[in-house]
N, C-alpha and C positions, 0 to 999 in steps of 0.2 A: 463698510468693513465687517465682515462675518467673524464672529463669537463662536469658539469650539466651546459647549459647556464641558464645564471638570464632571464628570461619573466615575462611581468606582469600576466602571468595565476600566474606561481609558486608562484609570491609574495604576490600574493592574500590568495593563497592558504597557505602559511603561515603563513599570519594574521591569517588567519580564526582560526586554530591548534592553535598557539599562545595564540589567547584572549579566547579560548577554554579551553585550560590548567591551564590560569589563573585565569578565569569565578569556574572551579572545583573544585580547590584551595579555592576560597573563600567560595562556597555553602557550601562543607562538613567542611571548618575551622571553618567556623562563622556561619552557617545555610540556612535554606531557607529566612529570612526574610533578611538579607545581598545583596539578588541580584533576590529577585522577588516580585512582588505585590499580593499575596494570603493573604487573611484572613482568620479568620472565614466564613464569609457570600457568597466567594470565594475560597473554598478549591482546588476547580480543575482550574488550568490555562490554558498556552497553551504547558505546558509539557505533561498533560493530555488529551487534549483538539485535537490536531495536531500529536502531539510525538505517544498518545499511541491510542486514541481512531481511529484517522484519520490514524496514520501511521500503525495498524496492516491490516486499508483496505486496505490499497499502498500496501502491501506483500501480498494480495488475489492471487494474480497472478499464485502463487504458486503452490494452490489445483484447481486453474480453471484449468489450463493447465492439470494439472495431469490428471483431468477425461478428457477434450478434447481430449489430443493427445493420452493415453496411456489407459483410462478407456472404452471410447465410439470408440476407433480406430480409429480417424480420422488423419490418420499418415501425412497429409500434413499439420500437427501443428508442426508437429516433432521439426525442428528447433527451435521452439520458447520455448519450454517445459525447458531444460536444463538451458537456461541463465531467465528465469521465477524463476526455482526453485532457482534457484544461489540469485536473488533479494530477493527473501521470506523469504531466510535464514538470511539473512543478516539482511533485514525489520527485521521479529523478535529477531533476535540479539537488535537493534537496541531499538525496544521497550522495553527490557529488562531494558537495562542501561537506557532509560528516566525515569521508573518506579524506579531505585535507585537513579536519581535525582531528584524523585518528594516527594519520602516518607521520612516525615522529620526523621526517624530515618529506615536507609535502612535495618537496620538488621532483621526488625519486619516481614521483606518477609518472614524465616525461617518461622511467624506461620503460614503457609498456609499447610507448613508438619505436626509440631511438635506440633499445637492447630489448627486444622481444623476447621470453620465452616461449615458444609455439605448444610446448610441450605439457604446460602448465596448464590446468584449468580454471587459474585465475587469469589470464592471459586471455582467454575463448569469454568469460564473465565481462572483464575490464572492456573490451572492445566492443563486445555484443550494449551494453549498457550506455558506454559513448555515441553510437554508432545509432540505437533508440532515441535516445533523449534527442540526438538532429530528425527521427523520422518525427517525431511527439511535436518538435516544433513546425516541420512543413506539416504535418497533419493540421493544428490549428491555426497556422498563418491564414488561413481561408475570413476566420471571422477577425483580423486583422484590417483585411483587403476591404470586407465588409463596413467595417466599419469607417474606414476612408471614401468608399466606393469605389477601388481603386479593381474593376471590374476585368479591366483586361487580364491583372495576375490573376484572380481569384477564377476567372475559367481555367488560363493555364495550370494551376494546381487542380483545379477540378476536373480535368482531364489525368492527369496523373495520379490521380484521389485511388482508386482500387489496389496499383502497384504498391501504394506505399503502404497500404493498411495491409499489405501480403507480408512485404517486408516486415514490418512493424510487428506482428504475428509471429512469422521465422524466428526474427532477434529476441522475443522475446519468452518463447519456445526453450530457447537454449539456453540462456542463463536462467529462468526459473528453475530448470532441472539442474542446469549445472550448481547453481547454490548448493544444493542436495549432495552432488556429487565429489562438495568441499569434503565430508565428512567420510567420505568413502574409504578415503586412506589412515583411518583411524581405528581399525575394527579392534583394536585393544583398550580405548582408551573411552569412545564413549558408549553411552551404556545399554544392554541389550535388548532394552525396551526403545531404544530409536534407532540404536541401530541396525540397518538391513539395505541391503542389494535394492532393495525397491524406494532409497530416500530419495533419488532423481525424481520418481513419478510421484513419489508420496510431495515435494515440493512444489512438482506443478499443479497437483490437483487441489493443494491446501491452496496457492497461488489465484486461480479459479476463484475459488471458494470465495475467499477476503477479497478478490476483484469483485465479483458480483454485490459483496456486504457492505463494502465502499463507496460504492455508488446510488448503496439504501442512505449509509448515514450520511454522505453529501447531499444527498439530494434532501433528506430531511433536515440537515444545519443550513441547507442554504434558502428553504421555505419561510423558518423559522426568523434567520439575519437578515436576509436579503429581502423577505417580503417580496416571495413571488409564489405560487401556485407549486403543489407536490401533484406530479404527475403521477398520480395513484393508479391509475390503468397500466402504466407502461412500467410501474414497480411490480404490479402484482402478477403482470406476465414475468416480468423476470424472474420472482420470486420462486416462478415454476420450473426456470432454468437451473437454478438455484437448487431447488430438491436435487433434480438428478446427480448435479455434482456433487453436494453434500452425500447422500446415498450411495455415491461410486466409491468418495473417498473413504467411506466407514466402512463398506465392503471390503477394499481393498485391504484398510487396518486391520478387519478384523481376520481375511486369511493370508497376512501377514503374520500377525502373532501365532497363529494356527499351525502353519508352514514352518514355522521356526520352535514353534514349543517352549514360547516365554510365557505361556499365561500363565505359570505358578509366579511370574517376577510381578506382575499387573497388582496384587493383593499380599507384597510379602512381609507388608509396616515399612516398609524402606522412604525414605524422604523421596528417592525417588520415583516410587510404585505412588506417591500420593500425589505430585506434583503430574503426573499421567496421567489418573483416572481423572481430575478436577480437568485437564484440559479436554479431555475426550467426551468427560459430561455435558459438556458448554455445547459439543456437538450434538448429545442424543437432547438436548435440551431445546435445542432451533426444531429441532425433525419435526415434532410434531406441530408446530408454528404455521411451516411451510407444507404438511402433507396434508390439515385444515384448509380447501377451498376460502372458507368464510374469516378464517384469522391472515389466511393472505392478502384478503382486500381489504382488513383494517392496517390504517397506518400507523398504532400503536406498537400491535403484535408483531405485525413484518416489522417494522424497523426494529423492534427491540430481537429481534431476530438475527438481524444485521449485524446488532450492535455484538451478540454471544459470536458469532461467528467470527467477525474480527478480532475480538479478546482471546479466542480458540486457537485463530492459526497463530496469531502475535504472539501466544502463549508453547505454541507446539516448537515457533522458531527459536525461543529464547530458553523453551527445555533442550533441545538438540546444542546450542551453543554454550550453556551454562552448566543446567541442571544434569545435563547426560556426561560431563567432563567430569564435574566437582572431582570424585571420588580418585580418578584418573590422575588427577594435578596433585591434588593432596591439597590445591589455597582454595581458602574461604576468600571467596569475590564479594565483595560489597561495594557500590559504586559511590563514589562522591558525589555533596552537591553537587560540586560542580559540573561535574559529567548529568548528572539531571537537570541541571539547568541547560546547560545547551544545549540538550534534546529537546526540552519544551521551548526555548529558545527558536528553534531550528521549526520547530512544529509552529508556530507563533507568525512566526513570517511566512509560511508558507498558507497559512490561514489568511494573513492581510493582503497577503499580494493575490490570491484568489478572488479576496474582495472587492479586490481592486478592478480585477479584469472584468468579473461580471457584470460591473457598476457599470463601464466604460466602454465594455464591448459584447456584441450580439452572442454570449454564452448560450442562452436558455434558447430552444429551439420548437417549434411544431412540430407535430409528426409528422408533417410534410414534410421539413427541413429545414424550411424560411426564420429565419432569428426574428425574436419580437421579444418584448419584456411583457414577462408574466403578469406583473404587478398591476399592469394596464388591460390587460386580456383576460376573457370571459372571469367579469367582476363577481358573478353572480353563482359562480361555478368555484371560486375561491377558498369560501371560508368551509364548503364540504370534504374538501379534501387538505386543509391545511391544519399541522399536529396541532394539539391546544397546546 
């Protein structure tokens, strides 16, 4: 009979499940108004806000890597491709179930089949997102098959491997930018430091951005947990893919503000002018990280690189949803625990069941392509590239 020892990780970890199931319990028994702060004048919180707007860019990872490693052939991404798509899937899993915790009556998702609006660019979001998350799953059915040996599907999808990573790409093309083009219809209301005609491109290049910085901090928490090997080679060429997006997107912002003639609002003491510059610093703060040859092939520097970037764009979506309305609404949003807990709830499990998969199934890959577990593979080559 095998003994789980008690440690404080686990115990944590069952709080978190615990107040989670119980948090559940209560939203769908009693409603939304039982365990969040949403009104009227605040329909979207941080379910929306973090969960679905912030968390479908955390799962970009997915369709980046697809065209990097596998579209444009630059097979020394290889590695990193497989446990990306693995996160993506999961990510949108994820956003799925926040979007059944946010709409107060969950069943009304059906009209997005059964009474379409066509019109609507939640409608083009909702389905482009349903319609990903089945490419995310055939995409890694493969290391499924693999791990059964069930060899005759895993050609069949490997023959259809390219179409779907096009697709996968298309779909997710279009809700990235359409995210962006949520806010479009509001030019009175959010504020003129995010708002602008170019939020569509500004979403998918932030998008980019935290896809590539996602796949730094996965792949350094899964070094670190899983105890396998940090494919330091194939981060540090990304890294330099990473520049140019990070560089495009700053360009872009800054003849964006230029075009439009807010930089007197950038600096004007407004809660909003500082909740701006803190997020745009996080960016000039990576730049030199990644324009460093010698700090891109440390895995301290690049990843803590990673780490500002995704705090950057999480930050730029949760100004555009929050911080750019406040004034507009006239309510002070402040979320409940509860609503914090069933984000890290929601994040919690999507951490174990990652665990799960990688444990169980051929995740971690060569740059050849062939799954192997790192933990066993070049022993000696390990402990130089694994974070202390």
């Amino acid at each position: 009979m095998i003994r789980r020892r008690i440690t404080v990780t686990r115990v944590i970890l069952a709080i978190i499940l615990l107040g989670g199931l119980v948090i559940t319990v209560r939203r769908f028994a009693l409603g939304l108004g039982a365990v969040t702060n949403l009104s009227d004048s605040t329909p979207w919180g941080l379910w929306v806000g973090f969960d679905v707007i912030s968390g479908v860019a955390l799962a970009s990872g997915g369709f980046t890597m697809a065209f990097l490693a596998h579209i444009s052939g630059d097979h020394q991404l290889r590695p990193l491709a497989r446990p990306a798509i693995l996160t993506a899937l999961i990510g949108y899993l994820l956003v799925v179930m926040s979007l059944i915790y946010d709409l107060g009556l969950p069943w009304h998702m059906l009209n997005v089949v059964l009474n379409p609006n066509i019109h609507s660019v939640m409608f083009e979001v909702a389905w482009c997102v349903m319609l990903y998350t089945m490419v995310l799953f055939l995409e890694f059915l493969p290391s499924v098959f693999e791990r059964f040996r069930a060899e005759r599907w895993r050609r069949w999808l490997h023959a259809a491997a390219v179409p779907l990573y096009v697709l996968g790409i298309v779909l997710s093309t279009l809700h990235q930018s359409s995210l962006g083009s949520l806010y479009l219809i509001a030019p009175g209301k959010l504020h003129p430091l995010w708002y602008t005609e170019m939020l569509p491109l500004m979403f998918f290049l932030s998008a980019l951005v935290i896809g590539m910085a996602m796949v730094m901090v996965e792949a350094s928490l899964s070094a670190r947990f899983l105890q396998h090997r940090l494919p330091m080679d194939a981060l540090a060429r990304l890294g330099q893919y990473l520049l140019f997006v990070v560089l495009l997107y700053v360009a872009f912002r800054v003849q964006d503000l230029t075009y439009r003639g807010v930089w007197d609002r950038v600096l004007d003491g407004s809660y909003e002018s500082t909740f701006f510059v803190v997020e745009n610093l996080l960016f000039l703060i990576a730049l030199p990280i990644l324009l460093h040859p010698g700090w891109r092939r440390r895995p301290a520097t690049l990843i803590s690189a990673g780490y500002l970037l995704v705090i950057a764009v999480v930050m730029h979506r949760l100004d555009v949803t929050f911080v750019g309305m406040r004034r507009a609404t006239g309510a002070a949003y402040v979320p409940t625990l509860e609503e914090f807990w069933i984000s890290l709830f929601l994040v919690t499990c999507g951490a174990l069941v990652f665990g799960l998969a990688a444990r169980t199934l051929p995740v971690f890959e060569r740059g050849d392509g062939h799954a192997h577990d790192d933990a066993h593979a070049d022993a000696g080559g390990a402990g130089r590239h694994r974070l202390a």
